[in-house]
C-alpha positions, 0 to 999 in steps of 0.5 A: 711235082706232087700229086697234090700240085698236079690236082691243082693244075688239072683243077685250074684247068677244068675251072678255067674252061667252065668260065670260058664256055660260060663266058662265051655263052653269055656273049652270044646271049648278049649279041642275040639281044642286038640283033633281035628288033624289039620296039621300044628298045631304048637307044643306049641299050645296043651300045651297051650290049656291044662293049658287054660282048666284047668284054666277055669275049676278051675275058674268054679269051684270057681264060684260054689262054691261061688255060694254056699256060696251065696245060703247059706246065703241067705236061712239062712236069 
């Protein structure tokens, strides 16, 4: 494997972890925002914010695991 490869790797890796933090971030703003009573709140907005949480929190998950699968390859080669 060329330096080059290995700079895409180590790149792949540093972006997959900065959209996971992010992403985990959001979701955590995103379930604050359920749990703070607020009058007035429209009663489709819960539901909303849950399926939004939980897609993140998937999508979080696939960007660890692909960071994974990056480090993976790259302590192989």
């Amino acid at each position: 494997m060329n330096e080059k490869e290995l700079q895409e790797l180590e790149g792949k890796i540093d972006d997959y972890n900065r959209f996971r933090f992010i992403l985990l971030s959001l979701s955590t703003i995103l379930f604050l925002g359920i749990i703070v009573p607020v009058e007035g709140k429209a009663p489709w907005v819960s539901p909303l914010l849950i399926v939004g949480v939980f897609i993140m929190l998937t999508f979080a998950c696939l960007c660890h695991y692909f960071t994974k699968k990056a480090e993976s390859e790259l302590y192989d080669k």
